[in-house]
Residue, then its C-alpha position, 0 to 999 in steps of 0.5 A: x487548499x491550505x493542505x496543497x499550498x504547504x506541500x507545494x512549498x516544501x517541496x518548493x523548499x528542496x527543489x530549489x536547494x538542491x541540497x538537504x538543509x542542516x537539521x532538516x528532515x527530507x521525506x520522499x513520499x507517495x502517501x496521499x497527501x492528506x495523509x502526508x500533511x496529518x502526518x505533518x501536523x503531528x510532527x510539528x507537534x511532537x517535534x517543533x524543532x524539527x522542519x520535514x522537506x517533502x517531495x511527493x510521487x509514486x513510490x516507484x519513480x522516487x525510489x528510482x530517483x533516489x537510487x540516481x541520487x545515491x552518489x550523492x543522497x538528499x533524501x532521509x526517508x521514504x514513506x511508502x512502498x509495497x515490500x515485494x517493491x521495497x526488495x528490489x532497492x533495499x541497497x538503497x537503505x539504511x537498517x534502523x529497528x524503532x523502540x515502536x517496531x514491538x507495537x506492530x503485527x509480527x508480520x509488519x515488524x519486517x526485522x530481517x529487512x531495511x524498512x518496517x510495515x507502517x499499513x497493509x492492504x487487505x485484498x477482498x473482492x468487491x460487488x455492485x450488488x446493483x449490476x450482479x446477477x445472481x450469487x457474489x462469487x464466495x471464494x478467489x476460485x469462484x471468479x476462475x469459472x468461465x461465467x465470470x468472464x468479463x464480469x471481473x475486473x483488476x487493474x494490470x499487475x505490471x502497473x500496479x503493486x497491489x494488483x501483483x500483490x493479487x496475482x502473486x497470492x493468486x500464485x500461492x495459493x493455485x499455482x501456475x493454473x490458476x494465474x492463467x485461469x485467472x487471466x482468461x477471465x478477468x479485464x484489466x485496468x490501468x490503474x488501481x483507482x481504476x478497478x474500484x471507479x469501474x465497480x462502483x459506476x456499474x461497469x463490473x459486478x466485481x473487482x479485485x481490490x483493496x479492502x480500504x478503497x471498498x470501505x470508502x464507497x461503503x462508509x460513504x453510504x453507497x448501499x450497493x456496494x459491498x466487499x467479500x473476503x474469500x473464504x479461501x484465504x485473503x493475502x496481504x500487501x504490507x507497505x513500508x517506511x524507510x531509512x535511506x542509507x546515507x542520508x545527511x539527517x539520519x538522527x532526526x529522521x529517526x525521531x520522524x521515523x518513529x513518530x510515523x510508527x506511532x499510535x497517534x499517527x497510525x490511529x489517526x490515519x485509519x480514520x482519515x484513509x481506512x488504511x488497516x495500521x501496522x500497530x496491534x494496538x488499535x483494535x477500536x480504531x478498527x472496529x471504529x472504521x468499520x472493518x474486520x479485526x485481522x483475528x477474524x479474517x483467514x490470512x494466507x502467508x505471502x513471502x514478500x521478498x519472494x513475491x519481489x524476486x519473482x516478479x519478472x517470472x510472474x510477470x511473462x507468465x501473465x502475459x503469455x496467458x494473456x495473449 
């Protein structure tokens, strides 16, 4: 409760001003919110003379309000958004590489871009052992067999981010084919949440997920549920943390920027959400969670930037094999 009545002020705090405050920092974010306020809470540690105005949605109806407000910016920074997304509004930020960004995955750092990784998503398929019958599919073409039809679950990739994440990997890896095998055999959802809730109540034997979500259900002690990571290949669906160009705060926003980059953060927020962290630096707090290090795990590369130029192309493929 305490964690919801501080948000709602500072969110209070910036609606009614209706203008950024000198030396006040305005996050935009679509994190969870325990994540937001532990991040808070670092802050003020870290940086007390720095206040943090947080206005909290989904990532796409705050990127579209910041684009409304670019006339006139109140928000410093946003915090987070897949970077397939994040490439379709990138002329709304502000390039700033962090003295943190050397810490990071290569893959995370994100140089050539305006934003820099701060988690990623890992997609697995995830099993109710209690309503599958027979063998776990193994591999992303196994669930492509038509005796998985209507035994698989994802949720719908033009609502979702990390759904087209799945279905642009999908595409990298089997081609125009395999999306529309793929879409003859799997039920959609519309939600992400929906997709792992769905699994985890019996309604599926499998889901197309992400990593994190399973581990939830896992670390919760639900023994029938478990994840797979394909042995074909898994892809990831790095989220980034941005500076918004113009914004009227920029020097103490990068002071937040970096500490939202930094090992206390990140090492803190694996804990608390299971996200896998963007720093290379926290192989315990991995391991701690429960989950693989990214050594062990065969990743296939995934142009990002791409994947976000061709969504619209994706998108109409889908949903013509979809009928």
């Amino acid at each position: 409760m305490k964690t919801a009545l501080f948000r709602l002020t500072a969110i209070a705090t910036l609606l009614i001003s209706g203008e950024a405050i000198s030396g006040d920092v305005n996050l935009y974010t679509s994190n969870s919110e325990d994540s937001v306020a532990m991040a808070l809470d670092v802050i003020r540690e870290e940086a007390p003379d720095i206040k943090v105005n947080v206005i909290a949605g989904g990532s796409g109806s705050l990127l579209r309000r910041i684009e409304a407000e670019k006339e006139s910016t109140v928000a410093d920074l946003f915090w987070s958004s897949g970077f397939s997304t994040l490439a379709g509004f990138s002329n709304l930020f502000a390039q700033y590489e962090s003295p943190a960004v050397e810490s990071l995955m290569p893959a995370l750092q994100a140089k050539d871009d305006p934003w820099t990784g701060t988690n990623t998503h890992v997609m697995v398929l995830m099993i109710n052992g209690d309503v599958l019958e027979g063998d776990a599919p193994a591999t992303w073409q196994d669930i492509m067999n038509v005796k998985w039809q209507g035994k698989v679950t994802m949720a719908d990739p033009a609502n979702s981010s990390s759904a087209y994440a799945q279905l642009y990997g999908i595409y990298t890896m089997y081609g125009e084919e395999g999306v529309t095998q793929l879409a003859s055999i799997v039920e959609t959802q519309g939600s992400t949440s929906g997709v792992y809730k769905a699994v985890a109540q019996g309604e599926y034997p499998v889901g197309m997920t992400m990593e994190y979500a399973v581990q939830r259900y896992v670390a919760g002690g639900q023994e029938e549920i478990s994840l797979v990571y394909p042995k074909d290949g898994t892809f990831l669906s790095p989220e980034g943390l941005a500076l918004i160009a113009n914004g009227p705060n920029p020097d103490d926003a990068k002071r937040v920027y970096d500490l939202l980059l930094s090992k206390r953060v990140q090492e803190e927020l694996v804990g608390l959400t299971l996200r896998r962290p963007s720093r290379d630096d926290l192989d315990e707090a991995i391991k701690n969670s429960g989950l693989p290090l990214m050594g062990d795990l065969k990743i296939i590369d995934v142009d990002q930037v791409k994947a976000g130029a061709d969504r619209d192309m994706l998108l109409d493929l889908w949903a013509k094999a979809r009928g």
